[in-house]
C-alpha positions as CSV (number, residue, x, y, z in Angstrom):
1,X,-163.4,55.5,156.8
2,X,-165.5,52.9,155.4
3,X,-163.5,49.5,154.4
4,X,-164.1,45.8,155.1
5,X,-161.2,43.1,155.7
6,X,-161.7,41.1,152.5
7,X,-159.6,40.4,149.9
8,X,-158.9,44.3,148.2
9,X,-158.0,44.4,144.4
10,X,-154.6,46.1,143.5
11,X,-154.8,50.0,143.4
12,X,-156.0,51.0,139.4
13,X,-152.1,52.4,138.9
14,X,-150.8,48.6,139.1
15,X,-153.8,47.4,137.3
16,X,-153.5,49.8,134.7
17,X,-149.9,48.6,134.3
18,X,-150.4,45.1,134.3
19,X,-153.1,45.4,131.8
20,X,-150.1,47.1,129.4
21,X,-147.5,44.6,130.0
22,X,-150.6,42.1,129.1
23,X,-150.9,43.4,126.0
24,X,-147.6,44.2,124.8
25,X,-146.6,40.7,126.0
26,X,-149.6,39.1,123.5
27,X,-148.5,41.1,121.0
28,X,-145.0,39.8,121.3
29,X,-146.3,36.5,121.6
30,X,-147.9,36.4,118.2
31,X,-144.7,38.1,116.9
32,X,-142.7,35.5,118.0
33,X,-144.9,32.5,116.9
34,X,-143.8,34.3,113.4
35,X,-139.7,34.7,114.3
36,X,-138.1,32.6,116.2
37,X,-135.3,34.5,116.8
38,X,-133.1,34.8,119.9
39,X,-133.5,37.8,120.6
40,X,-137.4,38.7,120.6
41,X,-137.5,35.3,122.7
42,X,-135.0,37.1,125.3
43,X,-137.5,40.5,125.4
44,X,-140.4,38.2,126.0
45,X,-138.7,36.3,128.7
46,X,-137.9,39.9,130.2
47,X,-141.5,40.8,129.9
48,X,-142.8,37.7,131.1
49,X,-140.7,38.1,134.4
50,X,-141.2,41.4,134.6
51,X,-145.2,40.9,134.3
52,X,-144.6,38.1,137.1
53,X,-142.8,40.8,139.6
54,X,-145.2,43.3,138.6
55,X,-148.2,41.0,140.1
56,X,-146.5,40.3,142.9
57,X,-146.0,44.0,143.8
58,X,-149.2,44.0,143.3
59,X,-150.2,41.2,145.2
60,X,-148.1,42.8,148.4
61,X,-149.8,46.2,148.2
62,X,-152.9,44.6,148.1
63,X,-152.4,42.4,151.1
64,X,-150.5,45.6,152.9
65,X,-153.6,47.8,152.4
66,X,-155.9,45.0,153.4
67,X,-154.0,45.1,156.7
68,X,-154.4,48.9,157.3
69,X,-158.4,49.0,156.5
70,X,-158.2,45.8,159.0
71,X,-156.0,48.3,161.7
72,X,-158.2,51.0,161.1
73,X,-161.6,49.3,161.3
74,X,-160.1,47.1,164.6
75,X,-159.1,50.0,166.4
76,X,-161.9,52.0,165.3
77,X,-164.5,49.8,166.9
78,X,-162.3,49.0,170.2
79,X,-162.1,52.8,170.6
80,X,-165.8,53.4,170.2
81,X,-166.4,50.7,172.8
82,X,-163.9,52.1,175.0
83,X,-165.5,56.0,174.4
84,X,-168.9,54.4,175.3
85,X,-167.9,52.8,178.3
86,X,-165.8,56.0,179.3
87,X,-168.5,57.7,179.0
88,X,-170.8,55.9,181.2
89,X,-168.0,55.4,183.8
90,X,-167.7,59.6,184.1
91,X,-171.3,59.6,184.1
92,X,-171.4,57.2,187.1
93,X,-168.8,58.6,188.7
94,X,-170.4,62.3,188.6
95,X,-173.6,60.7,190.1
96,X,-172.3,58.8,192.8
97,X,-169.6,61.6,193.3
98,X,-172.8,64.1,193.6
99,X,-174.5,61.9,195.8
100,X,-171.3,61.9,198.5
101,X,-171.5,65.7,198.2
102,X,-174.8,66.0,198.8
103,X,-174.9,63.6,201.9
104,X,-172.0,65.2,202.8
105,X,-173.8,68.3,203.1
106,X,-176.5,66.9,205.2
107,X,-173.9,65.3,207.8
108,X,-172.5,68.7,208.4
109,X,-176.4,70.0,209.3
110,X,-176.7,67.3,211.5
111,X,-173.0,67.8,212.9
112,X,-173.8,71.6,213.3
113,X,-178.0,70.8,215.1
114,X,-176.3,68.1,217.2
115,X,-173.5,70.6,218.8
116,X,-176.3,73.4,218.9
117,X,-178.0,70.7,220.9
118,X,-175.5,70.0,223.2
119,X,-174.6,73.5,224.0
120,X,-178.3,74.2,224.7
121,X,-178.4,71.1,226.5
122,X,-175.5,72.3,228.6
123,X,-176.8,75.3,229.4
124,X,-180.1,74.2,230.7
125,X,-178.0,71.7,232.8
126,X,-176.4,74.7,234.1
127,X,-179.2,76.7,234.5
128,X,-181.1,73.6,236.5
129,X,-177.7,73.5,238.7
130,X,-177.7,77.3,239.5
131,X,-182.0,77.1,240.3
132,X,-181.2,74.2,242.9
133,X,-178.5,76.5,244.4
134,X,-180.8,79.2,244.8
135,X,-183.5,76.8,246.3
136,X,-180.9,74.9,248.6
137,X,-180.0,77.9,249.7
138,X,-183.2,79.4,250.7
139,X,-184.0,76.0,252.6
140,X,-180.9,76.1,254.3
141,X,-182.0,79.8,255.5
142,X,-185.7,78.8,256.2
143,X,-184.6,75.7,258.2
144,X,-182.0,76.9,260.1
145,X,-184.5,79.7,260.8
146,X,-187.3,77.6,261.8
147,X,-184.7,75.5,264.0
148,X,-183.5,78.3,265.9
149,X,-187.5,79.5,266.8
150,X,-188.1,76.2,267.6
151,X,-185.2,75.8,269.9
152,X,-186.5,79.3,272.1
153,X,-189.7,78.2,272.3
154,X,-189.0,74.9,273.7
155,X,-186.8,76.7,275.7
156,X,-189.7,78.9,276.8
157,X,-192.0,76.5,277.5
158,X,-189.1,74.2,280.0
159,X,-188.6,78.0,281.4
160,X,-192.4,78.0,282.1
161,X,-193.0,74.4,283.5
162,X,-189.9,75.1,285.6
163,X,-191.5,77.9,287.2
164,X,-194.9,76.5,287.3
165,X,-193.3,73.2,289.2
166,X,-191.5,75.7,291.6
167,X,-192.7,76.6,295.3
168,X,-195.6,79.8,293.9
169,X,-194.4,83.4,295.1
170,X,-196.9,85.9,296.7
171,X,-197.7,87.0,292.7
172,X,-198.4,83.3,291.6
173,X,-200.6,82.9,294.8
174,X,-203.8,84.1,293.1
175,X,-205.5,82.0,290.7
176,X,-205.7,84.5,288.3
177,X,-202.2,84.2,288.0
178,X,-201.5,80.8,287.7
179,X,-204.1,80.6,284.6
180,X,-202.4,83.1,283.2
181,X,-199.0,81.1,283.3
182,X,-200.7,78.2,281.6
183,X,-202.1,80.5,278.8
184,X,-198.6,81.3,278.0
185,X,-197.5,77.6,278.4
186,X,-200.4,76.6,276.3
187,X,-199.7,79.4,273.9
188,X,-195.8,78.7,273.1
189,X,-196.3,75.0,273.1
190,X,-199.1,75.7,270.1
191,X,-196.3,77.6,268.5
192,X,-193.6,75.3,269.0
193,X,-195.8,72.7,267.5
194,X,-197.0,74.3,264.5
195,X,-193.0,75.1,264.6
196,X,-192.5,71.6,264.2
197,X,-194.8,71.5,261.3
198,X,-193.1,74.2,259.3
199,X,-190.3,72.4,259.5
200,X,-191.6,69.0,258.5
201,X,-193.3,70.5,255.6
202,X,-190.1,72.3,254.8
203,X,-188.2,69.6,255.0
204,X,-190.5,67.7,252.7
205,X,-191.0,70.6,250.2
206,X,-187.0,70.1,250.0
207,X,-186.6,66.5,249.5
208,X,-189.2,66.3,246.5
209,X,-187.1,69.4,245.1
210,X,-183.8,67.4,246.0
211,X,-185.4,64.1,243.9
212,X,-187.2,66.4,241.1
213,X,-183.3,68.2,240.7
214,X,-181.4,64.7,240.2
215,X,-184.1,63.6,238.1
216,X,-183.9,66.4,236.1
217,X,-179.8,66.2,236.1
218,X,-179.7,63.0,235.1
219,X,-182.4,63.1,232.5
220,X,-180.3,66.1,230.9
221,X,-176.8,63.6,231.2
222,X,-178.8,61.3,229.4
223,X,-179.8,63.8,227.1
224,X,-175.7,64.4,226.6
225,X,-175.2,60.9,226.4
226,X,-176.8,60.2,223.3
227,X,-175.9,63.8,221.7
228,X,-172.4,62.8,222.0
229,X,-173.0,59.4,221.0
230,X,-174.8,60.5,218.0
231,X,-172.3,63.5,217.6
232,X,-169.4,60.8,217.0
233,X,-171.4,58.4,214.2
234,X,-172.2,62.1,212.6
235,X,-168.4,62.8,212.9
236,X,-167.3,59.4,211.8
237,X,-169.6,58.9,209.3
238,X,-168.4,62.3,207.6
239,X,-165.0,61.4,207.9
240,X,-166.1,58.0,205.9
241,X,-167.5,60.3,203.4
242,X,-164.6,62.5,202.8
243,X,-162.1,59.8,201.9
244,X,-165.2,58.2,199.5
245,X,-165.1,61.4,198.2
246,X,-161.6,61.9,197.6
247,X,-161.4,58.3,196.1
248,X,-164.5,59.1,193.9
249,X,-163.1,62.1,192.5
250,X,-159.4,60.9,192.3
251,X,-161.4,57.9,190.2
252,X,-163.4,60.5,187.8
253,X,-159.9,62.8,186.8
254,X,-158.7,59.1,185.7
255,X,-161.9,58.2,183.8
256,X,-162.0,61.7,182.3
257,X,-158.6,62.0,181.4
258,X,-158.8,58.6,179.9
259,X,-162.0,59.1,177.7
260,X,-160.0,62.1,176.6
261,X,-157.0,60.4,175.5
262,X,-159.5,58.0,173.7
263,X,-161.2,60.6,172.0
264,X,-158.0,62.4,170.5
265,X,-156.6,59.0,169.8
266,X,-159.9,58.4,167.6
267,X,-159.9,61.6,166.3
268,X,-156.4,61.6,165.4
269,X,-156.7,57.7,164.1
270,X,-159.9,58.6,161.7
271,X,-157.9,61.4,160.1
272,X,-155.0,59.6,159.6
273,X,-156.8,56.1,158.3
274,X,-159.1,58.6,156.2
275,X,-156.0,60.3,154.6
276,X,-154.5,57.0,154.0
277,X,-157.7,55.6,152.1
278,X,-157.6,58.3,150.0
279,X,-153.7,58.2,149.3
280,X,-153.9,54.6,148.1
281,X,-157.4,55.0,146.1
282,X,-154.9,57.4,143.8
């Protein structure tokens, strides 16, 4: 539909017809220059009035059309405008809703490693616990163990001093006898002293497993710390992405229904302003 807002002649129907009544009205002219009677002054006054109402019409259909073409050529280009923009908004709206998806996406990995994490994590916090069981246990044994030899031998060796210190029977007498009894004394105190060892050592072995266990324990609570800390920002931040999301694509059914209505309306309005054109040209 190709028309400008300028001044539009009258449609060739009305110029056609006032070129007639132009003629016939001369030619009454000159025939009443040569009779000046009443009556042919009366038909030229008719036609005179009627060529006047004629132009007017004219004039008015002229002035009606120019409106349409302007209509037609306003709302054309203000719908082209508003296509092109549409267009750019769904465009942007696609992007920016595929980029939510995708991050989306990539949050739920990192929701889904983090758990895995923490249930590993778990479970080697479990597995620590039940080892340091198992070696608590075993100390507990060992020392209580080592306690109770301990405990005879010094017992053995008092025994042994006691009867050393007492007034000597008829067997203690002899020499022989008497070395003998320190042999043994010497013998169980050697014992009771590498007894006393053991147990030091044991108790040692057990206190740097004791302080190598809560190290560990608290190195894997720290561990679960900062998994759940970071479990929560993954969980918020997907949250945050779901209603952008929702938002985003609540935004492009608007755009897209919009640069649809637009379209039709263009469609419809270029149809209807091209029919119209060609209607009037007649």
């Amino acid at each position: 539909f190709r028309h400008r807002c300028v001044s539009i002649v009258p449609t060739s129907n009305i110029l056609l017809l006032m070129r007639s009544f132009s003629v016939a009205l001369s030619a009454a002219s000159v025939h009443a220059a040569s009779d000046d009677s009443a009556p042919v002054r009366k038909v030229i006054d008719m036609m005179e009035t009627l060529q006047r109402k004629i132009e007017a019409d004219g004039k008015g259909e002229a002035t009606l059309y120019e409106k349409f073409a302007c209509f037609c050529r306003d709302q054309t280009n203000t719908k082209s405008t508003e296509i092109t923009e549409g267009a750019a908004l769904v465009g942007e709206l696609k992007g920016n809703l595929g980029t939510l998806l995708t991050d989306r996406n990539t949050t739920n990995s990192d929701i889904d490693s983090t758990e895995a994490s923490i249930r590993s994590t778990h479970a080697d916090l479990e597995a620590e616990g039940a080892q340091w069981d198992e070696k608590k246990r075993v100390f507990e044994r060992d020392h209580t163990d080592l306690q109770a030899g301990k405990v005879q031998l010094d017992t053995a060796v008092a025994t042994l001093k006691a009867a050393r210190n007492a007034p000597p029977s008829l067997l203690q007498k002899s020499s022989q006898g008497s070395k003998n009894n320190e042999n043994v004394i010497d013998t169980i105190e050697e014992l009771d002293g590498r007894a006393t060892s053991k147990i030091r050592e044991v108790e040692k072995t057990h206190a740097t497993d004791e302080h190598t266990h809560h190290d560990t324990v608290q190195g894997y609570q720290g561990t679960l710390d900062a998994l759940e800390i970071t479990l929560r920002d993954h969980q918020r931040h997907l949250a945050s992405l779901n209603e952008n999301i929702a938002e985003t694509s609540g935004q492009l059914t608007l755009a897209q229904a919009d640069l649809y209505d637009d379209q039709k309306y263009l469609q419809s309005l270029t149809g209807k302003c091209e029919q119209k054109a060609k209607a009037w040209d007649q």
